[in-house]
PLY file of the C-alpha trace (Angstrom):
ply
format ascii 1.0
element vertex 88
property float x
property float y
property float z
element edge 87
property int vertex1
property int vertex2
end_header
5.89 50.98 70.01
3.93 48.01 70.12
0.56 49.77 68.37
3.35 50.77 65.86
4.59 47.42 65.30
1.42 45.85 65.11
-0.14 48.16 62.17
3.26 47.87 60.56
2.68 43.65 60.51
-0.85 44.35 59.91
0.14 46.40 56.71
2.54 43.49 55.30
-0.37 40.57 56.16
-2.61 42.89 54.19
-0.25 44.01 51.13
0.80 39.94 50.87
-3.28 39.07 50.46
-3.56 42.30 48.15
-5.94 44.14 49.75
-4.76 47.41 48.77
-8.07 49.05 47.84
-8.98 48.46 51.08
-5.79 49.71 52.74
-6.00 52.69 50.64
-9.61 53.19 52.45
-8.70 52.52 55.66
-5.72 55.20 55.54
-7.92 57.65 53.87
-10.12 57.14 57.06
-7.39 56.91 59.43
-5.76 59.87 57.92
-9.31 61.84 58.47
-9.85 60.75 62.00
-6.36 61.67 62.92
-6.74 65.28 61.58
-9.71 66.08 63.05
-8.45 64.52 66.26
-5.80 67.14 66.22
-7.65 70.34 64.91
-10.55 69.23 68.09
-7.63 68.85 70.34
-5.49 71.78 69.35
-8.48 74.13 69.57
-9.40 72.61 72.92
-6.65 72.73 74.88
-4.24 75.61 74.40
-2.73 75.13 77.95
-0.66 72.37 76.42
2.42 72.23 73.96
1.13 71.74 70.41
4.04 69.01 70.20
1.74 66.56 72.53
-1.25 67.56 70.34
0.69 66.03 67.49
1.86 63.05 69.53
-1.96 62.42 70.15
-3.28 62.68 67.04
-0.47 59.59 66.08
-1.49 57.67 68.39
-5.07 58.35 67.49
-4.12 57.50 63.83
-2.24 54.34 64.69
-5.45 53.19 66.86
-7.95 53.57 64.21
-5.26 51.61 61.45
-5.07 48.95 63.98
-8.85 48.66 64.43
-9.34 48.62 60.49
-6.50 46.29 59.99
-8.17 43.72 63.03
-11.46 44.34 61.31
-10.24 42.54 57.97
-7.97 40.34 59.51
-11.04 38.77 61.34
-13.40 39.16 58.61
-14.86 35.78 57.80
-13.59 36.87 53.80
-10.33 38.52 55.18
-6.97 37.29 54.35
-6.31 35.20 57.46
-9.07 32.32 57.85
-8.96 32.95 61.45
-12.73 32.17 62.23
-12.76 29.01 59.76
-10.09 27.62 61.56
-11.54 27.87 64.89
-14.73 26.32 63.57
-13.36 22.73 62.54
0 1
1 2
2 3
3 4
4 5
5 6
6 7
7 8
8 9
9 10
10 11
11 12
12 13
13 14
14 15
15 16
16 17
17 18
18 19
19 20
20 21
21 22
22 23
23 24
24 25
25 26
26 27
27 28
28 29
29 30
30 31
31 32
32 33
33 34
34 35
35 36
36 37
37 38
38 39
39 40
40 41
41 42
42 43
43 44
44 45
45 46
46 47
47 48
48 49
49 50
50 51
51 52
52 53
53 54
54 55
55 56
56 57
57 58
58 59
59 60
60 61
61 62
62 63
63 64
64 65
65 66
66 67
67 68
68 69
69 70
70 71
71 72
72 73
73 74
74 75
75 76
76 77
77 78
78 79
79 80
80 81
81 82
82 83
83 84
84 85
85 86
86 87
């Protein structure tokens, strides 16, 4: 829950600075990375209920929209002068 509730801040940060081109990207990537985290996992490991496949592949799709969100966050042109800040 707290991945979850991170992206989900993350998304409102980036919607208020309008950055939706680039949240449309980074859940078009996420959304990729996810699937093919669960067709590599599902074909892997049939010893396993296909319900923790899915489970996986969320939390695999959750990581990568937190890492994209912290990547523009931080960025020195990102919506939040983080780095600027720290500078002065």
């Amino acid at each position: 829950q707290p991945l979850n509730a991170y992206v989900f801040a993350a998304d409102g940060i980036l919607q208020g600075a309008s950055e939706f081109p680039f949240q449309a990207k980074s859940m078009a990537l996420s959304g990729a990375v996810g699937a093919v985290s669960f067709l590599a996992i599902n074909s892997n490991d049939s010893s396993s209920s296909m319900l923790v496949h899915v489970w996986t592949a969320l939390l695999v799709l959750q990581l990568v929209r937190g890492i994209t969100s912290t990547v523009k966050m931080v960025d020195t042109n990102g919506p939040i002068q983080i780095w600027k800040s720290l500078e002065k």
